[in-house]
N, C-alpha and C positions, 0 to 999 in steps of 0.2 A: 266024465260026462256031468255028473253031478255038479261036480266045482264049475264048471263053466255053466251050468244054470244059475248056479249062485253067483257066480261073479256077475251074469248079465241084471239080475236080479236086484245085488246091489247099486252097481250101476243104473238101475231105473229108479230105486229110491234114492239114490246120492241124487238123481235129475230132478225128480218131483221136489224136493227139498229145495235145493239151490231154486228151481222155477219159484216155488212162496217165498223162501225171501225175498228172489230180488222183483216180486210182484207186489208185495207190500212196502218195501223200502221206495219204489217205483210210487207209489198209491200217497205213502207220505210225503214225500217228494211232491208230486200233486199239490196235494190238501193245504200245503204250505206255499207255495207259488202261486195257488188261487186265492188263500189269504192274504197272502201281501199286496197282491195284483189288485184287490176291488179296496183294501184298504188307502193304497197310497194314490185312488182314484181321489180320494177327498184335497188333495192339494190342489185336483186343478179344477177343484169348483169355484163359483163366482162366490166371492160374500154377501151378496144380494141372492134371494129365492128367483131359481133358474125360468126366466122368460120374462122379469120384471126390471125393470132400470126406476134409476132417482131423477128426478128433473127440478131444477132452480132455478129462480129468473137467472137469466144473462149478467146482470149488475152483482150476481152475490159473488165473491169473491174467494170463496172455496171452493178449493177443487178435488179433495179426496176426504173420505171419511173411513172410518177405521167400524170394525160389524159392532163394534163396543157402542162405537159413538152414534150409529145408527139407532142402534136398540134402545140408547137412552134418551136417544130425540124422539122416537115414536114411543115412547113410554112417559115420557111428560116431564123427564129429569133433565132435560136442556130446553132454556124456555127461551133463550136470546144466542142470538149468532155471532156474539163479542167473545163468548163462554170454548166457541170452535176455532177462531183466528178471521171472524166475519165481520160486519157491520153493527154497529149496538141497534140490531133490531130482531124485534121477538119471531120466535121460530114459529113457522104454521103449518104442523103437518096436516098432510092430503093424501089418504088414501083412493085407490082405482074407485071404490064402489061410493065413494062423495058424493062422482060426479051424478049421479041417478038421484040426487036429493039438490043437486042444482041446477038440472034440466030434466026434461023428462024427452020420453022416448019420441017423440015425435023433433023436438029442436037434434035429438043426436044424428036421425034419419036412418033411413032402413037400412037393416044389417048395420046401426055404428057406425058409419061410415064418415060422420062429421065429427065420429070423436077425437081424433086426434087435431083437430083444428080449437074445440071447442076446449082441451087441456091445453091449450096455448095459448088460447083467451084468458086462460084461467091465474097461469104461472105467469103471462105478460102483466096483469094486473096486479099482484103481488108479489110483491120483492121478498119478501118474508119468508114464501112457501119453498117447502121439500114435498114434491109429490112421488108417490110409490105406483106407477102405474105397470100396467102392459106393456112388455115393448113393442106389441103391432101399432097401437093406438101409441106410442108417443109420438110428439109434435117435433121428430128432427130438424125439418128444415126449416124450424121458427127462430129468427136470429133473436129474438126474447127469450130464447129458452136454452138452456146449460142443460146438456145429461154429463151427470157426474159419471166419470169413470171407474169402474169395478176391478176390482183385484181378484186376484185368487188366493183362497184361504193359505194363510204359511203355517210351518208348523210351530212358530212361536206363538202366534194365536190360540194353537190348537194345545200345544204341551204346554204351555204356564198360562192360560185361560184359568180365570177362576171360577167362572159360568157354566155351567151345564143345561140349555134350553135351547134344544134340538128344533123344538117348532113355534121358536117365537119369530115374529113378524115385522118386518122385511128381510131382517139379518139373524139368521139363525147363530145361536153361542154353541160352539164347541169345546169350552176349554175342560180341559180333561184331568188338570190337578185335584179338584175334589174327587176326583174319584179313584186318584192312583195314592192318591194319601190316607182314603175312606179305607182300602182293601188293605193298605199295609199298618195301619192305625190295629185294625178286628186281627188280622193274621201275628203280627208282633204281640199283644196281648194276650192271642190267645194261645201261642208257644210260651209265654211266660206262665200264664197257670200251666198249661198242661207236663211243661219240663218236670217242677219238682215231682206232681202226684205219678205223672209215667216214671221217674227213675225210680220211687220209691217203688211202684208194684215190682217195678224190673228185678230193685236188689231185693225183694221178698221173695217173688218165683223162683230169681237164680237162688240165692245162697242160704234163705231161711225157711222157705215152705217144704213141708214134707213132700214125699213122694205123690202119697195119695191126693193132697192138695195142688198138687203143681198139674194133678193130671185134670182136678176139677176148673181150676181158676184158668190155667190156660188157654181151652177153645173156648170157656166165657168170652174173655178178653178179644180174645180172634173172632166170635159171633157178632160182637159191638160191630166190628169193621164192615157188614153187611146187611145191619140195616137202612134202610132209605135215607134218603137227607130228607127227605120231606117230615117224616118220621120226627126229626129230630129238631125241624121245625115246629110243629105242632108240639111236643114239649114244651121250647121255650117261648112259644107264643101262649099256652096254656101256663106255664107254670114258670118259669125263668123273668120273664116280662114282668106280671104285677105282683109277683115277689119285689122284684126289684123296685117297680112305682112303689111299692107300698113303705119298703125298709127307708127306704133313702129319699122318701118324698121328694119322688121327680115329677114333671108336668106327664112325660109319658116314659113309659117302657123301654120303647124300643130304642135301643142303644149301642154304643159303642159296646160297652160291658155285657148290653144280652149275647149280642154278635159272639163276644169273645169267648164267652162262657161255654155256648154252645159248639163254637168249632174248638174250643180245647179238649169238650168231649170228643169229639169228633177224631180228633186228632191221637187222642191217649192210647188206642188200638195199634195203630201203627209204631209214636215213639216204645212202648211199652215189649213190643214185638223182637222192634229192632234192636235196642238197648239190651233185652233178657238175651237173645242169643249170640250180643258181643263178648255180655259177659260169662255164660258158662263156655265161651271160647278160652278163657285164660286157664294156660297151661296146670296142669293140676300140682305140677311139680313148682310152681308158685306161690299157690297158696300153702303147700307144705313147709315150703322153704322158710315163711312168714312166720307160720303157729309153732317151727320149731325153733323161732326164734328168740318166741317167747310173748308175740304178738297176739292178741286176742280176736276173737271174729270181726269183731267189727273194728279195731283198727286193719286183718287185713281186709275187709270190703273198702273202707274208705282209705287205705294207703296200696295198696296192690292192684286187687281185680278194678276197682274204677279207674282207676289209671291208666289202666293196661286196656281197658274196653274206651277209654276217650274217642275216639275214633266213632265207633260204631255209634257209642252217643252220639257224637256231634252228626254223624248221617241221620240217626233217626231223627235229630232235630229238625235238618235241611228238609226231609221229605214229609217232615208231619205239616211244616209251614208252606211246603208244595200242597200239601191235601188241602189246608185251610183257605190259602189264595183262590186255589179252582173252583173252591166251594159255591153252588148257586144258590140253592132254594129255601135251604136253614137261614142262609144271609139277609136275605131277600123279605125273610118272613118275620124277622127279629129286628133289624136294626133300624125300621124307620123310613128307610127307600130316600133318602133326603141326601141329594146331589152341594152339601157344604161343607167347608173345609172343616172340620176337625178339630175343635181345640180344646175338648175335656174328653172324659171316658163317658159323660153321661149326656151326650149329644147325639142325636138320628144320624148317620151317616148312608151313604151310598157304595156297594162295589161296584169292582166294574162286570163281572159273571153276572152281578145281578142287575145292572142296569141293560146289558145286551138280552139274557133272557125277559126282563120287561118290557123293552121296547123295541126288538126282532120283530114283532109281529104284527108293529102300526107304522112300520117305515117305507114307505113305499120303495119296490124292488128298483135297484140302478140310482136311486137320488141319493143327496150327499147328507141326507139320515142314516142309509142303508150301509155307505160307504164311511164314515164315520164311527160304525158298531164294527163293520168289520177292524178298524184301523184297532180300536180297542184291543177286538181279537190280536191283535197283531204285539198291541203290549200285552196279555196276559202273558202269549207264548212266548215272547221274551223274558219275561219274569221267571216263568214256569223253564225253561229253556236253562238260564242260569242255576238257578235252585238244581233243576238235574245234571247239571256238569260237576255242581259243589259237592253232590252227595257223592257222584262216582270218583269225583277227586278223592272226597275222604273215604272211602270205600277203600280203595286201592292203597291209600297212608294205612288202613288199619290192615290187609293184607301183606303189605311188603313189611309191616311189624310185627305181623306171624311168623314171618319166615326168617 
């Protein structure tokens, strides 16, 4: 009787177990089908800001513009229509809210009603102009007047774009290489400090610290890994930053190298973790084998056990540059917040953790800002995605070399 309570018994926790897993595997499943879902929404937005159209006389003779070419004609960096494939005549852009400084509210008529007539007066008279209006009030059925046709954002625009300005005007910039190059610029840098100082704690924990030290320095180490990022921001915003302006007389602080500095700390918990218990894995009957060879300790540290722990190295590297990529707030507070490509260590750069938690929260919900941050989302987790298949690959090489 007994065993048949037990057997039912087990039977209800083998149920309740398998129900969590496949509730949470079900949940991430989710989380990641609604990430890609609002992310890969931004392809089929217009490159024109949603409910406005471009209008040019009928005579101009361009028919497409690209969201670059927009943005640097309402920016004053294209000044003639020879410079687009146009007429050698100077460009005149015309914004909607012009028109209220070239008639007033009684020529427009109540409720606006005469303004789409009165923006065809406007682009019939000027061969020159690009107007950015409304599409209620554009003048469609004025044969003087051209509405340029709109595309939808591609993802060449988007992935080798070297602009980041989400709310500039007409044609929002999306291009997301400053910022996939910003993250991997602070993240590669800061695996390079943090590699040598984490393997050195690791071969000290493992094979040179006393007992009673190894029990002191240990959960030290393991403690780092639990405080705040934020935490770790205000360090190097307090002290990592104008250290650095001050050594190296830069214009400012924040930089590629604060970035890096501080997620190498950041990072040193984890390599430092992983590394020490690859290597007091190596078989003890190895290192005896070495010292009675004739071997001294530190040829077998650096000819045996690190050889033999490669593997778990090389994981703890994959997952420490996994922690550094996801990083938001230490990033975000250090390196400048500055969306440009990258070309020294001592440049402000942008991540992308840190440009989705800056600007999450002035994007309006559903629009192709909102959809856009998700797309991000969608690279980190591919980054992050990769990084964890590499570690569990080398996971498994250092396992089936246990055995």
């Amino acid at each position: 009787m007994r065993k048949h309570f037990r057997r039912i018994y087990e039977r209800i926790i083998e149920g309740i177990l398998t129900l969590s897993g496949g509730i949470t595997s079900f949940t991430i499943l989710l989380i990641i089908v609604f990430l890609f879902k609002e992310g890969i929404g931004l392809f089929n937005s217009p490159n024109v800001e949603k409910g406005y159209v471009l209008a040019v006389n009928a005579s101009n003779p361009v028919e497409r513009l690209t969201p670059k070419e927009i943005k640097e004609i309402f920016d004053y960096e294209f000044d003639n229509w020879q410079m687009l494939g146009g007429y050698d005549e100077e460009i005149m852009p015309y914004r909607f809210e012009d028109i209220f400084y070239t008639y007033s509210d009684e020529e427009l008529g109540e409720d606006y009603e005469l303004m789409p007539e009165k923006f065809g007066e406007i682009i019939a008279e000027n061969t020159g102009i690009i107007a950015f209006i409304l599409e209620v009030y554009a003048p469609k059925d004025n044969p003087s007047v051209k509405i340029l046709p709109t595309k939808n954002i591609i993802p060449s625009d988007f992935f080798m774009g070297t602009e980041w300005m989400p709310t500039a005007t007409p044609s929002a910039q999306f291009g997301v290489l400053p910022l996939i190059l910003g993250t991997l610029w602070v993240s590669v840098f800061a695996i390079l400090i943090a590699l040598p100082l984490g393997l050195g704690v690791a071969i000290y924990i493992s094979e040179l610290a006393s007992d009673s030290m190894r029990k002191i320095l240990k959960p030290t180490i393991e403690l780092l890994a639990g405080i705040p990022s934020v935490v770790y921001g205000f360090f190097g915003l307090v002290i990592i930053v104008p250290l650095l302006q001050k050594t190296l007389d830069l214009p400012v602080g924040e930089t590629v190298l604060a970035g890096s500095i501080i997620l190498a700390i950041m990072a040193l918990p984890t390599i430092i973790t992983i590394a020490e218990d690859a290597m007091r894995t190596t078989p003890a009957a190895m290192r005896e084998a070495s010292l009675a060879l004739g071997a001294t300790n530190w040829q077998t540290i650096y000819r045996v056990i690190v050889p033999y722990a490669s593997s778990g190295i090389s994981a703890a590297v994959v997952l420490g540059m996994g922690r550094a990529i996801g990083e938001t707030m230490a990033v975000l507070m250090v390196t400048g917040n500055a969306a440009l490509i990258p070309r020294s260590l001592f440049e402000p750069v942008r991540t992308i953790p840190a440009t989705i938690a800056a600007e999450l929260g002035e994007a309006p919900t559903g629009g192709i800002h909102y959809e856009a941050l998700f797309m991000l989302g969608c690279i980190l987790f591919v980054i992050t995605m990769i990084i964890s298949i590499s570690a569990e690959m080398i996971s498994k090489k250092q396992h089936n070399k246990g055995l």
